[in-house]
C-alpha positions as CSV (number, residue, x, y, z in Angstrom):
1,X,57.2,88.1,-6.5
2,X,55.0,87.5,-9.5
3,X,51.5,85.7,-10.1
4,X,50.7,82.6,-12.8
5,X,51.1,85.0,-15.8
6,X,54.1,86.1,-14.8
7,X,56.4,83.2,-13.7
8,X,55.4,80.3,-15.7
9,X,57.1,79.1,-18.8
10,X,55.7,76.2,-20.4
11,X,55.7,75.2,-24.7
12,X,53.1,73.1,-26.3
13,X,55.2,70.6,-25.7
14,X,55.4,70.7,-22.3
15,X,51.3,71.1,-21.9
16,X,50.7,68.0,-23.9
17,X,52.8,66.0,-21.9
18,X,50.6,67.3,-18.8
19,X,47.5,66.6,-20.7
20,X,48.4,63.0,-21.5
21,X,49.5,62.8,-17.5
22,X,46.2,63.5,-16.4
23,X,44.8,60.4,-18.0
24,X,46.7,58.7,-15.2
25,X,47.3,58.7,-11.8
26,X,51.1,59.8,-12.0
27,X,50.0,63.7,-11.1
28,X,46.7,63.6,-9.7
29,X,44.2,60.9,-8.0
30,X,41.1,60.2,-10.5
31,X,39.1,61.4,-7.6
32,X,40.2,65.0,-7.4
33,X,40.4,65.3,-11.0
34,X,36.9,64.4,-11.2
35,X,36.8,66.8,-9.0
36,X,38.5,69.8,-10.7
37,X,36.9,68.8,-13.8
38,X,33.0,69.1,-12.0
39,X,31.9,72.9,-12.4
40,X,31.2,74.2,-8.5
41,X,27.1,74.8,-8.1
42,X,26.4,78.2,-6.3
43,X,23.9,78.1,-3.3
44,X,20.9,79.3,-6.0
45,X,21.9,75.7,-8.1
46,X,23.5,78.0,-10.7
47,X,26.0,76.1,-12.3
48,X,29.3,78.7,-12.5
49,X,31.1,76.5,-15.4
50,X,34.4,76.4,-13.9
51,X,35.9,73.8,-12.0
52,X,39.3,74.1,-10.1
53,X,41.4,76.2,-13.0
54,X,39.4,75.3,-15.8
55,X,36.3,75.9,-17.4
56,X,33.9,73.3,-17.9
57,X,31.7,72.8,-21.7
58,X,31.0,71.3,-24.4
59,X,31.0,72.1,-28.6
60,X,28.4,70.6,-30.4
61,X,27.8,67.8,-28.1
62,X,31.7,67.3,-27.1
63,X,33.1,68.1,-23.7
64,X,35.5,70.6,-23.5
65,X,37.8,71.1,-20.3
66,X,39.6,74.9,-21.3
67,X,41.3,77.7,-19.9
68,X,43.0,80.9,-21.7
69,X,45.1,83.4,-20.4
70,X,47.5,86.3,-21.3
71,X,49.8,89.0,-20.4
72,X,51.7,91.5,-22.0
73,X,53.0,90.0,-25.5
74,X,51.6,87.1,-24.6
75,X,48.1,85.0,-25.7
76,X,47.2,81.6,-24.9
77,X,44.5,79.1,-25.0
78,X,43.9,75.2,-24.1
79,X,41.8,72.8,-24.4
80,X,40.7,69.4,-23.7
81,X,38.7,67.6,-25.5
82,X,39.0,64.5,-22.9
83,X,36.9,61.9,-24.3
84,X,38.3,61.9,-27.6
85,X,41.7,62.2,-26.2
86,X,42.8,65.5,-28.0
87,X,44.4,69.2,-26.6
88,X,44.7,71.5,-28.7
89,X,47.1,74.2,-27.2
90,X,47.8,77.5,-28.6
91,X,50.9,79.8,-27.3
92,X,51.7,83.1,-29.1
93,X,53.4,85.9,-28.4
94,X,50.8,87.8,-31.0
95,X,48.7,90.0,-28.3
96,X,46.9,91.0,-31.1
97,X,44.9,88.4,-30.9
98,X,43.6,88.8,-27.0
99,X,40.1,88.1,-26.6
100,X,37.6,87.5,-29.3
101,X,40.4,87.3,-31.9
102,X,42.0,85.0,-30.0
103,X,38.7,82.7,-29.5
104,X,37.7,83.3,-33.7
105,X,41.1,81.9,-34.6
106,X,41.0,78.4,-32.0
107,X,37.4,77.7,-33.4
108,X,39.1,77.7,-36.4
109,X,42.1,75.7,-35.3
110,X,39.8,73.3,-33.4
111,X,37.6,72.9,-36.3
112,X,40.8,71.8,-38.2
113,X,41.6,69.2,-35.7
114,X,38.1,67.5,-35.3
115,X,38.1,67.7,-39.4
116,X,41.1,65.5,-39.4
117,X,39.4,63.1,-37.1
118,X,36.6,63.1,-39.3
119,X,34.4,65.2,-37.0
120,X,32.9,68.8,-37.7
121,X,31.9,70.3,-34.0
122,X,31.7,73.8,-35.0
């Protein structure tokens, strides 16, 4: 037996159909979402910037619900912009781009987005 990285398939596809799902009730109550969405608070009131699976932000004002991951041949980012309504989900199978490459090329992709919207958050 495996862990997340290893036994999950998904496409863009399939994650954008989730993200529009979790504007409703058909998945998850609005309570716990609120919920997983609210980053925990440590006993010292430091804020740790993760909910339940995702971490909690914001770009240049907007808040941003994200989480990345990656394994072997494989490099992924998401995120939520929920207010505005927008994911923007990136899947490759380009491990090259792990880590900071990964993050320098969605700024990039997210700034084309919000551009197209009219917005510049970067």
């Amino acid at each position: 037996m495996g862990w997340a990285d290893g036994n999950i398939i998904s496409t863009v596809e399939d994650l954008f159909k989730w993200h529009n799902a979790l504007y409703t009730e058909k998945l998850v109550k609005k309570e716990t979402l609120k919920e997983a969405f609210t980053p925990h608070v440590l006993r010292d009131g430091t804020s740790t910037g993760y909910g339940f699976g995702w971490f909690i932000g914001e770009r240049a004002g907007v808040k941003e619900i994200w989480h990345s991951g990656g394994t072997i041949g494989y490099v992924s980012r998401f995120s939520r912009f929920v207010d505005e309504g927008v994911a923007v989900i990136m899947l490759t199978n380009c491990y090259d781009l792990a880590g900071p490459k990964r993050d320098e090329l969605f700024d990039r992709i997210v700034n084309v987005v919000f551009a197209g919207l009219g917005r510049k958050i970067l």
